[in-house]
Residue frames as qw, qx, qy, qz and C-alpha x, y, z in Angstrom:
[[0.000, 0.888, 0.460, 0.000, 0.00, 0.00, 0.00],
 [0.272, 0.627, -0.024, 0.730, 1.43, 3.71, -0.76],
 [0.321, -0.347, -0.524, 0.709, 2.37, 5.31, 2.39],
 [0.073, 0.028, 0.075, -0.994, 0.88, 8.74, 1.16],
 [0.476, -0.172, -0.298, -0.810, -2.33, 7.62, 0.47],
 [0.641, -0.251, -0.703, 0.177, -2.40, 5.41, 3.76],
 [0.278, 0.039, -0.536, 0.796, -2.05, 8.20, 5.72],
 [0.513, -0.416, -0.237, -0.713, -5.96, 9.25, 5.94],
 [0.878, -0.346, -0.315, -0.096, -6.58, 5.53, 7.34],
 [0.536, 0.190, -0.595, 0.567, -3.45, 5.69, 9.36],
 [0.116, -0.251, 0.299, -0.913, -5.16, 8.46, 11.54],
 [0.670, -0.239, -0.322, -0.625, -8.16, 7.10, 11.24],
 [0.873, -0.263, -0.405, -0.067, -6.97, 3.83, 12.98],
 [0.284, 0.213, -0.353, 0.866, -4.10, 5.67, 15.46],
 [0.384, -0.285, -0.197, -0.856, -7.60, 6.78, 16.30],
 [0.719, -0.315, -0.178, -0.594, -9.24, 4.14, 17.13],
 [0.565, 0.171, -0.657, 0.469, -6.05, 2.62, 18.91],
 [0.026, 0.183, -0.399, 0.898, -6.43, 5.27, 21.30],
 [0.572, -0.286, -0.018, -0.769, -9.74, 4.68, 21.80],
 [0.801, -0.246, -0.528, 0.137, -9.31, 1.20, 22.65],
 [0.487, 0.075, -0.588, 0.641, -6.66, 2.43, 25.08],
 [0.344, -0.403, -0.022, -0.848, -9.49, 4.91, 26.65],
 [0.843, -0.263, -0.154, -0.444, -12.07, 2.41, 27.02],
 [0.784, -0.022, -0.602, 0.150, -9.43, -0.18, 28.54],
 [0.055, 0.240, -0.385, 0.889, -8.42, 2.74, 30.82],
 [0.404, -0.238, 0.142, -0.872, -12.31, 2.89, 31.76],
 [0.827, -0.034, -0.534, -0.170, -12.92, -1.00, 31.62],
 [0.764, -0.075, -0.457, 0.450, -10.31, -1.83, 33.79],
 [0.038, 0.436, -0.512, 0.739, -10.13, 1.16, 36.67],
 [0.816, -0.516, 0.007, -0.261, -12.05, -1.27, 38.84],
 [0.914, -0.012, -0.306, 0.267, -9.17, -3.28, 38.81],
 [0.468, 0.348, -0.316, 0.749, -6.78, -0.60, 40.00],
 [0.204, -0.248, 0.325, -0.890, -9.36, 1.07, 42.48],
 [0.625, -0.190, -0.742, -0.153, -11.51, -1.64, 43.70],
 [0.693, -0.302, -0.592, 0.280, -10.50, -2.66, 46.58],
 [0.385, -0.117, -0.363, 0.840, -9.60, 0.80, 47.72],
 [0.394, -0.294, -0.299, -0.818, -13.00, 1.84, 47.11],
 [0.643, -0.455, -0.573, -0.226, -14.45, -1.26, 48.89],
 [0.514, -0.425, -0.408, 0.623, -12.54, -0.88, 52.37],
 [0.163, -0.914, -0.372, -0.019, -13.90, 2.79, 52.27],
 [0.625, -0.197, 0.043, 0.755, -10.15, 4.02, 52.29],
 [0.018, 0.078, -0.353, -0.932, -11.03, 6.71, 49.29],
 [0.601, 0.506, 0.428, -0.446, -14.17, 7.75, 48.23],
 [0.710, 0.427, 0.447, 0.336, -14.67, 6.79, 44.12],
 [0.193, 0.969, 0.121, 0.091, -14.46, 9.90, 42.76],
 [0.361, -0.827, 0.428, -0.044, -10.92, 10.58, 44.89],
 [0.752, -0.191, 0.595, 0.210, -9.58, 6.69, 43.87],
 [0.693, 0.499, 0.441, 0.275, -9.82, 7.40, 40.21],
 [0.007, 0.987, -0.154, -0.050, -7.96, 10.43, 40.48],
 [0.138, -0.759, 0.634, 0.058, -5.27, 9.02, 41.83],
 [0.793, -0.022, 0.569, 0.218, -5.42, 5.80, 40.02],
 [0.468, 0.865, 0.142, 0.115, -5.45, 7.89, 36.87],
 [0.010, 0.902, -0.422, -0.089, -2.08, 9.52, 37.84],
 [0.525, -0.474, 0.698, 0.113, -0.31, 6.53, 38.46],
 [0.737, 0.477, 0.476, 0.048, -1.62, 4.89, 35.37],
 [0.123, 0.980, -0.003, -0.157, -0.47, 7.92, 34.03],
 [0.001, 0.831, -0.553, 0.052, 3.46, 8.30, 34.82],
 [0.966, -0.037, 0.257, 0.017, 3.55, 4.40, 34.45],
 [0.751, 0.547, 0.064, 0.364, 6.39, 5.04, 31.42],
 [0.012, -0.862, 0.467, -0.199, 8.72, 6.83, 33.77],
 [0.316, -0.608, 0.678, -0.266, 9.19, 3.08, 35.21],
 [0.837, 0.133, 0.531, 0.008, 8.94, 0.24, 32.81],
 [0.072, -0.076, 0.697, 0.709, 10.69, -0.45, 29.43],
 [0.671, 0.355, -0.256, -0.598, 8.67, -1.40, 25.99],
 [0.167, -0.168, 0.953, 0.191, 8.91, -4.88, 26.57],
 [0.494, 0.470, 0.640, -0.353, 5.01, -5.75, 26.70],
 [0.586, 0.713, 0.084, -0.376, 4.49, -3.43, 23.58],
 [0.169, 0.538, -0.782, -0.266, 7.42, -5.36, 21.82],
 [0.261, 0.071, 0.960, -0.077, 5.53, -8.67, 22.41],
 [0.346, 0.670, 0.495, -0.432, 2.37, -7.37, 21.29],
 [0.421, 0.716, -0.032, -0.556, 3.54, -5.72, 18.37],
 [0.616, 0.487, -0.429, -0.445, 5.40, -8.34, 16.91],
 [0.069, -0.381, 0.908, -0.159, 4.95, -11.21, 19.18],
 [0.664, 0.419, 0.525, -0.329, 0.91, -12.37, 18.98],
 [0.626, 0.706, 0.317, -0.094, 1.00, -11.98, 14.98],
 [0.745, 0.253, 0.432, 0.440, 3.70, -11.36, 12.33],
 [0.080, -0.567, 0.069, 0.817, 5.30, -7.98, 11.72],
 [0.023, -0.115, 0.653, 0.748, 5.10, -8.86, 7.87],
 [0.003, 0.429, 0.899, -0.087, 1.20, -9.63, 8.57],
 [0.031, 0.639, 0.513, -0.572, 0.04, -6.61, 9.66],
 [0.275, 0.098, 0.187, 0.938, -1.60, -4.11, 8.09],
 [0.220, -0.155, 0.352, -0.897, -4.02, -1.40, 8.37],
 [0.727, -0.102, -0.532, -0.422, -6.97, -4.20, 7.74],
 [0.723, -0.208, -0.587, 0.298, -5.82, -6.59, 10.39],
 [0.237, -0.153, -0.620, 0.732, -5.25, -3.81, 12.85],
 [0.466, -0.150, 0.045, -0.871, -8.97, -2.91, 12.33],
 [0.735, -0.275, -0.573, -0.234, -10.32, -6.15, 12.75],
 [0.611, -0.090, -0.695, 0.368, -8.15, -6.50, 15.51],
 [0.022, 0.150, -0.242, 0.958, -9.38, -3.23, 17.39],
 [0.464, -0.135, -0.272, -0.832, -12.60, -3.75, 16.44],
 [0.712, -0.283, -0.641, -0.048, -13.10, -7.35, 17.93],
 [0.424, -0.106, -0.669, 0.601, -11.51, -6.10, 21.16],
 [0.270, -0.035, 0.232, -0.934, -13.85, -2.79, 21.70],
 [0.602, -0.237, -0.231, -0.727, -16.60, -4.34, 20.95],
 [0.703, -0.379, -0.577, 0.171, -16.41, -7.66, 23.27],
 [0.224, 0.115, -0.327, 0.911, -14.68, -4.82, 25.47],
 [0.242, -0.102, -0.145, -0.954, -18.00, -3.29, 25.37],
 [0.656, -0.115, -0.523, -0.532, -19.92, -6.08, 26.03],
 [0.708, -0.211, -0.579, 0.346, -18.84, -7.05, 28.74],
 [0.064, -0.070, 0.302, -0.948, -18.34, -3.20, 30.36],
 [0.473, -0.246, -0.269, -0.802, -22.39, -3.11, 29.82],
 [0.754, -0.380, -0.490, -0.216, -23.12, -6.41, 31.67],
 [0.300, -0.684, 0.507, -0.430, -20.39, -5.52, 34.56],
 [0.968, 0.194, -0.123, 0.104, -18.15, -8.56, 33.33],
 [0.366, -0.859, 0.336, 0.120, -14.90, -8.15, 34.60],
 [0.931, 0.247, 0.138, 0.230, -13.03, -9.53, 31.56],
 [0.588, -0.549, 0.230, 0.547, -9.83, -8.77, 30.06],
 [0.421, 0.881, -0.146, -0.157, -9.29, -5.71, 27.66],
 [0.077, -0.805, 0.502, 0.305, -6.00, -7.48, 27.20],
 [0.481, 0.083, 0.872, -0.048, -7.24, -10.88, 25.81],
 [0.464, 0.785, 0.325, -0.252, -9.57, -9.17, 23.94],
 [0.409, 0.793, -0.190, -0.409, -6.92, -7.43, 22.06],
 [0.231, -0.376, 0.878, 0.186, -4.71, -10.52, 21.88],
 [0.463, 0.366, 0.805, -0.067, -7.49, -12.68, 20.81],
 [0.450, 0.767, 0.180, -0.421, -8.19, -9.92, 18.01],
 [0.116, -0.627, 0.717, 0.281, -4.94, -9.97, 16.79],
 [0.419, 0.070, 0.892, 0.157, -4.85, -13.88, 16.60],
 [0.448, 0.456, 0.714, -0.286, -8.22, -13.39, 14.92],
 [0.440, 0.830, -0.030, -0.342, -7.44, -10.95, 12.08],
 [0.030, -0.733, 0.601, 0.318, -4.41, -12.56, 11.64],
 [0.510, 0.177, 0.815, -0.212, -6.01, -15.85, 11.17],
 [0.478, 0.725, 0.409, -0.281, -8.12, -14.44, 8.49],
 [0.364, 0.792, -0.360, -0.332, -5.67, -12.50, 6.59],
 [0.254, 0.640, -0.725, -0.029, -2.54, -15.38, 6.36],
 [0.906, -0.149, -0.395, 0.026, -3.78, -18.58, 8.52],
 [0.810, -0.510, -0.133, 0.257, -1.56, -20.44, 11.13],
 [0.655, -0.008, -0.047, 0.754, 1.98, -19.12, 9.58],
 [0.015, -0.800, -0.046, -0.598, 0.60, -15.41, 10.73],
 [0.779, -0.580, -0.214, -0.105, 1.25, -16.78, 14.24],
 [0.167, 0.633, -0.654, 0.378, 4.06, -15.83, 16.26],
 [0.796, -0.359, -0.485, -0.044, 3.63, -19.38, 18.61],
 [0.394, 0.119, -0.476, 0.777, 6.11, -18.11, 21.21],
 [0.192, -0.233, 0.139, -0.943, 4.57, -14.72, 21.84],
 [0.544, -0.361, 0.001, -0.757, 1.01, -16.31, 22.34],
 [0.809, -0.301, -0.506, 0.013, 1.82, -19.42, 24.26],
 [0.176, 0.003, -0.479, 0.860, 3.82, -16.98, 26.77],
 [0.615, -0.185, 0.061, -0.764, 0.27, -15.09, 26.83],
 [0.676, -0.279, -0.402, -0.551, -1.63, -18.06, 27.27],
 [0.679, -0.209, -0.626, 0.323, -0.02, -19.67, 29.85],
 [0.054, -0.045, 0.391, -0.917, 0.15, -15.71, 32.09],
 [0.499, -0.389, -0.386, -0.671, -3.45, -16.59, 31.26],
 [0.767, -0.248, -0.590, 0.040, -3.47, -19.31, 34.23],
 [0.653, 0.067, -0.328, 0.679, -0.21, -17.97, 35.87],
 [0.008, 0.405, -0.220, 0.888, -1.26, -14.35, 36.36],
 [0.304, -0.658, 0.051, -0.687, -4.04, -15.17, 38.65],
 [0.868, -0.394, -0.286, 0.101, -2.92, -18.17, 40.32],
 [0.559, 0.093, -0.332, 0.754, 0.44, -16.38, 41.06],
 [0.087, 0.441, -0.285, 0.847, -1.58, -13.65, 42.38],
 [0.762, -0.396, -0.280, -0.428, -3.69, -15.55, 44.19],
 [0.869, -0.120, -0.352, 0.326, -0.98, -17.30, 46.16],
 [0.387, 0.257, -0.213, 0.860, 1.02, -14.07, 46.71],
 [0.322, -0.463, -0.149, -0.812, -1.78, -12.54, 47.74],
 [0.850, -0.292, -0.431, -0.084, -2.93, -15.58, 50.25],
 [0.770, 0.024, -0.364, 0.524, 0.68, -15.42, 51.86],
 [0.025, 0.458, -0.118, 0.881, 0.72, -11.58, 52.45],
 [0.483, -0.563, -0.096, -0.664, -2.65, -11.68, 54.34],
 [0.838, -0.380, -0.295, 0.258, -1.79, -15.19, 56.55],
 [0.589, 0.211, -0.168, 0.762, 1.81, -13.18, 57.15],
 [0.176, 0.354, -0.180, 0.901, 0.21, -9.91, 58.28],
 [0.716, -0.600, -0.113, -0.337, -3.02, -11.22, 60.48],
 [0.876, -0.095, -0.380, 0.281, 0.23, -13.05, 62.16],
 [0.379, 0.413, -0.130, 0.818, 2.09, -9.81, 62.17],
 [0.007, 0.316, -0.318, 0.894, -0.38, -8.03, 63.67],
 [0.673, -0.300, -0.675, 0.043, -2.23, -10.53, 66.08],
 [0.298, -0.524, -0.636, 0.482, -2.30, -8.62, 69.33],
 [0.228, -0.079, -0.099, -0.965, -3.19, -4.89, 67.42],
 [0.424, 0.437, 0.569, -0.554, -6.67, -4.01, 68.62],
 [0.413, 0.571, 0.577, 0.413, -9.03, -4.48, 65.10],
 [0.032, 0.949, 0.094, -0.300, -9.10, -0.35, 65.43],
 [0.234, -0.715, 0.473, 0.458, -5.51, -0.07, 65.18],
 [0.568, 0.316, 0.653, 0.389, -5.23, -3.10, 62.27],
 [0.306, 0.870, 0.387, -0.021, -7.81, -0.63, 60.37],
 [0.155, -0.962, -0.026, 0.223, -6.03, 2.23, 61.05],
 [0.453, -0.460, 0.675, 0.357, -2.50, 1.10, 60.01],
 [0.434, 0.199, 0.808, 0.345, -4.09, -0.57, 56.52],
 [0.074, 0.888, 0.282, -0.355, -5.88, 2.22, 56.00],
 [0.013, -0.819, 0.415, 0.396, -2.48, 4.34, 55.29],
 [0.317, -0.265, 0.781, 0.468, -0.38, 1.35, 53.51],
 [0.561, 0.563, 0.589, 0.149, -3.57, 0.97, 50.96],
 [0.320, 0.860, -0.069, -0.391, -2.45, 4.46, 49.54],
 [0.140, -0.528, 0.746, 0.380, 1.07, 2.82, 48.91],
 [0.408, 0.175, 0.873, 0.200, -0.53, -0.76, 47.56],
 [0.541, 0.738, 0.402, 0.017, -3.18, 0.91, 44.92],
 [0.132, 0.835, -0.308, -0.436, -0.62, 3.72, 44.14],
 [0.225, -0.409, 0.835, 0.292, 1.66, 0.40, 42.90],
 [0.475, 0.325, 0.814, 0.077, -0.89, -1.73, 41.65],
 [0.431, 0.870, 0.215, -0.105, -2.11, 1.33, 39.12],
 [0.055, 0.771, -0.499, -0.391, 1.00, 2.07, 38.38],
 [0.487, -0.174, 0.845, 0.135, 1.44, -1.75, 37.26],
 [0.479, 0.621, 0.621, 0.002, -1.52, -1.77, 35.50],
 [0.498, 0.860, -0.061, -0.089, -0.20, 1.44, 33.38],
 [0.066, -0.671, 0.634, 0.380, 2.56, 0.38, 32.98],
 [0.477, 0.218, 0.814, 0.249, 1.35, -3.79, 31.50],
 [0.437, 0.613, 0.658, 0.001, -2.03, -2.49, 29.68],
 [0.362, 0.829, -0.052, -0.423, -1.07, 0.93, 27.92],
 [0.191, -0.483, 0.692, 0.501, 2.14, -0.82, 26.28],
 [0.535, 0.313, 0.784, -0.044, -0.66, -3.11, 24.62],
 [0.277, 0.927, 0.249, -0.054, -2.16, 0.09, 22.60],
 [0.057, -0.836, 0.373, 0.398, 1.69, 1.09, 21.82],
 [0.468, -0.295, 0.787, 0.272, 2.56, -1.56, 20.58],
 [0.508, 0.593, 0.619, 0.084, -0.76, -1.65, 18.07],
 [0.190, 0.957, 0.050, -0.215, 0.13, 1.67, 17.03],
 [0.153, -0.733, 0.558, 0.357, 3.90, 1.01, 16.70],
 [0.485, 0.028, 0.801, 0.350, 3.61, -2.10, 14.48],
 [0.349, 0.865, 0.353, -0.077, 0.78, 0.00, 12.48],
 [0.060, 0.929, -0.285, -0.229, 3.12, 2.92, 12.00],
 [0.237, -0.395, 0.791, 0.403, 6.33, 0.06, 10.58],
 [0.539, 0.505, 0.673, 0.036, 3.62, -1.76, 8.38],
 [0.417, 0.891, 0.180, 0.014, 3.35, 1.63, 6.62],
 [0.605, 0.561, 0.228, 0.517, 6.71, 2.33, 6.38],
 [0.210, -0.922, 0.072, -0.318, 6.74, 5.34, 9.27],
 [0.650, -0.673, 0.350, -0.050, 9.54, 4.12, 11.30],
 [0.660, 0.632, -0.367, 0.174, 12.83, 4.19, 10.28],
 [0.185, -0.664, 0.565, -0.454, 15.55, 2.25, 11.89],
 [0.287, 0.047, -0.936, 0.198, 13.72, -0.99, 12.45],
 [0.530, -0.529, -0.571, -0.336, 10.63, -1.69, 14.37],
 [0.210, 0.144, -0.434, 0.864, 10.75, 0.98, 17.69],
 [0.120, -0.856, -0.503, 0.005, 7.50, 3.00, 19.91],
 [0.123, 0.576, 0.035, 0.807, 8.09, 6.77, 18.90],
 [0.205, -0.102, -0.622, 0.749, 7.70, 8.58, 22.21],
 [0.280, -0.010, 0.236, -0.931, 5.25, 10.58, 21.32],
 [0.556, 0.112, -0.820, -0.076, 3.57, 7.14, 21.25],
 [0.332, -0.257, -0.754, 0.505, 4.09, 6.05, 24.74],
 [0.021, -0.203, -0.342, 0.917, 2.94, 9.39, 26.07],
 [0.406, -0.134, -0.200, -0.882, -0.52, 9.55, 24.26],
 [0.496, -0.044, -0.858, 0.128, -0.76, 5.86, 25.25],
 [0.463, -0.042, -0.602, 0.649, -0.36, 6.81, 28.57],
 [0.159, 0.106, 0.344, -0.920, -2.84, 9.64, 28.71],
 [0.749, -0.204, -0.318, -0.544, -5.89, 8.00, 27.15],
 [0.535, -0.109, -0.818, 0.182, -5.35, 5.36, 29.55],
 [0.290, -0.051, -0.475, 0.829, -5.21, 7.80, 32.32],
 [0.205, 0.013, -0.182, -0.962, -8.36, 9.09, 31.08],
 [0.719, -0.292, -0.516, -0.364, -10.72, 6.28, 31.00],
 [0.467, -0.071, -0.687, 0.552, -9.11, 5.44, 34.11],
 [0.029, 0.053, 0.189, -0.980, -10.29, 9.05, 35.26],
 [0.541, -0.096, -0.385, -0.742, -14.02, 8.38, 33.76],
 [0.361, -0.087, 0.879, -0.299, -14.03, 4.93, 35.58],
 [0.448, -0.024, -0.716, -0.535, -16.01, 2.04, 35.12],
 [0.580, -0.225, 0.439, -0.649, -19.09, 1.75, 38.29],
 [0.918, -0.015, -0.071, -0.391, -20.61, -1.40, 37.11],
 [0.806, -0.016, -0.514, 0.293, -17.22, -3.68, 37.37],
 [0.100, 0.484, -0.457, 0.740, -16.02, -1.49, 40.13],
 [0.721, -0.349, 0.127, -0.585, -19.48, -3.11, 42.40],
 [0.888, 0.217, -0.275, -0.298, -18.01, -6.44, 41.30],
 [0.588, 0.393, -0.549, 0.445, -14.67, -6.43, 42.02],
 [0.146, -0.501, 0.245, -0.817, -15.23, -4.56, 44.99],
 [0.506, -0.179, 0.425, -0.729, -17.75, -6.44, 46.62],
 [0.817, 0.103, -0.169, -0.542, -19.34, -9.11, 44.72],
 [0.759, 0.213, -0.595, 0.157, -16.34, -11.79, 44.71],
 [0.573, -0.219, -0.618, 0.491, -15.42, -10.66, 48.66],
 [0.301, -0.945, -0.044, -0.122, -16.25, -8.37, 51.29],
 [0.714, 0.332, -0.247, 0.565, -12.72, -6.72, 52.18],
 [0.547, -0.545, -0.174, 0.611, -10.67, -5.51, 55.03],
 [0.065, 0.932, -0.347, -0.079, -8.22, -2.13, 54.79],
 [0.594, -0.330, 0.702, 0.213, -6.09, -5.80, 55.53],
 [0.690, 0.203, 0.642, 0.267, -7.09, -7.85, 52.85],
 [0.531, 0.827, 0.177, 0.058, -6.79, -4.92, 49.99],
 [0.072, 0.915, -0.374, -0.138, -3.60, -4.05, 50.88],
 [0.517, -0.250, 0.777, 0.258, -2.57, -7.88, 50.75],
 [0.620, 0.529, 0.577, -0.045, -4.71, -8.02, 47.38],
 [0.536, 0.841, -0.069, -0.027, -3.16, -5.01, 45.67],
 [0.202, -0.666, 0.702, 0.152, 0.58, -5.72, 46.93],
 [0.712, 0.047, 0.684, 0.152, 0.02, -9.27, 45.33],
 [0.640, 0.691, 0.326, 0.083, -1.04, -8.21, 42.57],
 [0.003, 0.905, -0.392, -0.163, 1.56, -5.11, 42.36],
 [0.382, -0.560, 0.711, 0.186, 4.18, -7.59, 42.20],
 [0.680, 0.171, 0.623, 0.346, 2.78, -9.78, 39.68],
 [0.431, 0.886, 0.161, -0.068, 2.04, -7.22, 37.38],
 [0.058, -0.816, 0.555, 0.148, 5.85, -5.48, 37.68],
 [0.595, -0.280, 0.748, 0.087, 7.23, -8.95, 37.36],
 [0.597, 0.468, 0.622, 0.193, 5.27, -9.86, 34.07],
 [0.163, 0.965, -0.084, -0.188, 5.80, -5.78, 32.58],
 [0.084, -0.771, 0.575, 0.261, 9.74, -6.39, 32.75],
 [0.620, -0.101, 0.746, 0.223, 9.35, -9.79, 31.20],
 [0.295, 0.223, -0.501, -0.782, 7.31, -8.41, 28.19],
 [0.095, 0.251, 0.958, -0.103, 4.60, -10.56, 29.32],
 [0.455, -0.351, -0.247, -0.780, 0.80, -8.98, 28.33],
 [0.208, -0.290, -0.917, 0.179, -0.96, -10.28, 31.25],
 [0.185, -0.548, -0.370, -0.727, -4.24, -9.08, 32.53],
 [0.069, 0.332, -0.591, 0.732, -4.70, -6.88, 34.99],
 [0.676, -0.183, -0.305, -0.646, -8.54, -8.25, 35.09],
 [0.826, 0.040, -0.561, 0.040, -7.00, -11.91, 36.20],
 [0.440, 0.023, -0.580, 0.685, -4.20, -10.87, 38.63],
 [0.273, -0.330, 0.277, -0.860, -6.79, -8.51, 40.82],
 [0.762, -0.166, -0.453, -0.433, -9.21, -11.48, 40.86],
 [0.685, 0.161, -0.649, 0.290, -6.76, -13.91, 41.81],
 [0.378, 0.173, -0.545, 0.728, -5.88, -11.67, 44.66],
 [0.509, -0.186, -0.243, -0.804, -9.28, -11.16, 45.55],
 [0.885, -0.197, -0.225, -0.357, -9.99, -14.17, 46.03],
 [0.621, -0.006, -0.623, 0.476, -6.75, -15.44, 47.65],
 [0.011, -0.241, 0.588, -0.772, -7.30, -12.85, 50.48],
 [0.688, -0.402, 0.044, -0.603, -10.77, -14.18, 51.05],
 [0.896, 0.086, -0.430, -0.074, -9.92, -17.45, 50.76],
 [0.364, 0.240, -0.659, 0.612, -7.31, -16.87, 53.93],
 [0.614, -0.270, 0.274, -0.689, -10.54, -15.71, 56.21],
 [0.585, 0.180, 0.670, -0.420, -12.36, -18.81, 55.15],
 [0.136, 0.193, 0.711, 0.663, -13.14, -20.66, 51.83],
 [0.020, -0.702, -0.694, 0.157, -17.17, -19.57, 52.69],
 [0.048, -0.626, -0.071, 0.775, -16.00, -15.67, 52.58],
 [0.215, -0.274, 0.730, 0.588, -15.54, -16.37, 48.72],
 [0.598, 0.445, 0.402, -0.532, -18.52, -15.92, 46.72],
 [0.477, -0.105, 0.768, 0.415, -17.33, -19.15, 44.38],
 [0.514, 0.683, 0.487, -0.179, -20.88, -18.38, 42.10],
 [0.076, 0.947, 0.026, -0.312, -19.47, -14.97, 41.21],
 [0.343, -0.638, 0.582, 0.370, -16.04, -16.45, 40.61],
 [0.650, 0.295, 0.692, 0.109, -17.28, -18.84, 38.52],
 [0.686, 0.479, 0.503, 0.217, -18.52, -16.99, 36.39],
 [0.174, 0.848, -0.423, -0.268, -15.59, -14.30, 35.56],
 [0.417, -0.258, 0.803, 0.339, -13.51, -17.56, 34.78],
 [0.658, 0.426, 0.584, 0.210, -16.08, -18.60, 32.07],
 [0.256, 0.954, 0.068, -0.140, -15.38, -14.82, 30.54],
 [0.345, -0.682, 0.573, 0.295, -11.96, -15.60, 30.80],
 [0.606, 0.065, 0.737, 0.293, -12.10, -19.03, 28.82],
 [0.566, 0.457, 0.586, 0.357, -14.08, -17.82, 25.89],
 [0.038, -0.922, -0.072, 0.379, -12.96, -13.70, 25.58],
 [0.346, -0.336, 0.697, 0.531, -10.01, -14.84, 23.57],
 [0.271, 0.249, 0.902, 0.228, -12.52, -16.64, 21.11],
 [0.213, 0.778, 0.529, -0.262, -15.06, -14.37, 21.13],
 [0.192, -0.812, 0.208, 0.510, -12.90, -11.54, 20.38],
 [0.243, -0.181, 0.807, 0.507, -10.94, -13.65, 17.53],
 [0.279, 0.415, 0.788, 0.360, -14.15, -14.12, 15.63],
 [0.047, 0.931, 0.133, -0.336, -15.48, -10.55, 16.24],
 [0.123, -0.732, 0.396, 0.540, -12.26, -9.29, 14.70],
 [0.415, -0.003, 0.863, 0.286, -12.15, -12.35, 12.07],
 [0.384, 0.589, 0.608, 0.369, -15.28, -11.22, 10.52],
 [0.071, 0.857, -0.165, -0.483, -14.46, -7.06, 10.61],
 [0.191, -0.487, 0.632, 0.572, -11.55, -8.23, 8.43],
 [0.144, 0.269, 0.812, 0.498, -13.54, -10.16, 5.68],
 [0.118, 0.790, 0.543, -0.261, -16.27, -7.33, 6.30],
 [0.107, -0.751, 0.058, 0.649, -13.83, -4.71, 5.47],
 [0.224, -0.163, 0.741, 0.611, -12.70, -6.83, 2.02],
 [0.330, 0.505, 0.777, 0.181, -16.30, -7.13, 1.11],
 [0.065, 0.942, 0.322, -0.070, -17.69, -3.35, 1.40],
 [0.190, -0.855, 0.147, 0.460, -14.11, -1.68, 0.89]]
């Protein structure tokens, strides 16, 4: 395709990158302000502020590894082009969407992986497949929330142990303060895994056409818009998974959120510097549910759990065939 007369649609879909990265920003700020909503730490309004900064300044403290997997680890650099990175946008906002509406707590980062696969699928078959890139994703599928489930599990047994003769006032009082530190980290994690996702679609977009000289790179001014639409939906929030997370899978301490977002915090940083995509949807769950699960398996409202796992299993899929037919829509009517 001519670069000069690609450059309408270039904007066009640079566009609607950024809007994914919005809406994942507004999907996913339950995940970053949950729990410090539920334990009454912050009012909403005050948590999404300051999950929004940290989301924000996430790219003062992570490489581009994630958006280097993403852009040319799920799908073939030589694959891509502006076709496939509309299908692949398009399957992810719209299951993205479908799930925000029912207050599904899935994973805007599956979604866009599973688009990927899916347009790429369509345009080239299996040999569009980078198998590495998405059997690392599919296995963080499992990994991110059982690792934060465990990490999470250990923290809370460790700090009811810790503090075992504090009066429950003082506990309160003392978790209270450390939840500013655990959500400040866990949103920073989460901008720093999920905006590289939306850099990376833009930066393989922008070498497809030819814009990026040197070799396949993310232009700064890249990261940094990244980084503020994220911060933005983040800032809009998202009330209906925020009731879920929050409340529906566990009732929560000032304890158990600050063991729930420090678990998570750590997996998230851990997978970021590997260039893992994992989702931040999974690893908040996990940790969710490992701190109930340390009260009591009974605290754990298994129903609820249930069914975010089945969103989990078939968001990949769903996504892939959303995005599978954009791309043979776009060949028929364009």
């Amino acid at each position: 395709m001519d670069v000069a007369l690609a450059l309408p649609l270039l904007v066009a879909l640079i566009v609607v990158a950024l809007a994914f990265d919005f809406l994942n920003g507004l999907h996913d700020a339950a995940n970053s302000i949950a729990t410090i909503v539920s334990t009454r730490v912050l009012r909403p309004q005050y948590a999404v502020a300051w999950a929004a900064f940290f989301n924000f300044i996430a790219f003062l403290f992570f490489g581009l590894h994630v958006a280097e997997t993403v852009g040319r680890g799920i799908v073939a650099a030589a694959v891509v082009d502006p076709r496939v990175i509309f299908g692949a946008l398009m399957g992810a906002i719209s299951w993205n969407l479908i799930t925000w509406y029912y207050g599904i707590p899935s994973s805007s980062s599956h979604a866009l992986i599973g688009g990927l696969i899916g347009a790429g699928l369509a345009k080239a078959g299996v040999s569009a497949i980078v198998w590495s890139g998405v059997i690392k994703t599919t296995v963080a599928i499992v990994a991110s929330p059982m690792t934060g489930f465990i990490l999470a599990l250990v923290l809370m047994l460790l700090a009811s142990w810790l503090f075992v003769r504090f009066t429950p006032f003082g506990v309160d009082s003392t978790f209270r303060s450390l939840q500013f530190v655990s959500a400040s980290f866990y949103s920073l994690g989460h901008g720093g895994n999920d905006a590289q996702k939306t850099m990376g679609i833009i930066a393989v977009l922008l070498y497809s056409q030819g814009y990026l000289e040197g070799g396949f790179h993310v232009p700064f001014w890249v990261v940094i818009t990244c980084q503020a639409m994220m911060g933005l939906g983040t800032l809009v929030g998202g009330w209906r998974i925020v009731h879920t997370m929050g409340s529906k899978i566990a009732r929560l301490t000032p304890m158990q959120g600050f063991a729930a977002e420090t678990g998570g915090s750590i997996t998230l940083f851990t997978a970021t510097w590997l260039g893992i995509p994992v989702s931040t949807t999974h690893t908040i769950t996990g940790c969710i549910i490992g701190v109930g699960a340390a009260k009591r398996m009974s605290a754990v409202r298994w129903s609820v759990a249930t069914n975010i796992v089945y969103a989990w299993i078939i968001t990949i899929p769903a996504s892939g065939l959303i995005a599978a037919a954009t791309y043979y829509a776009v060949g028929l009517f364009g």
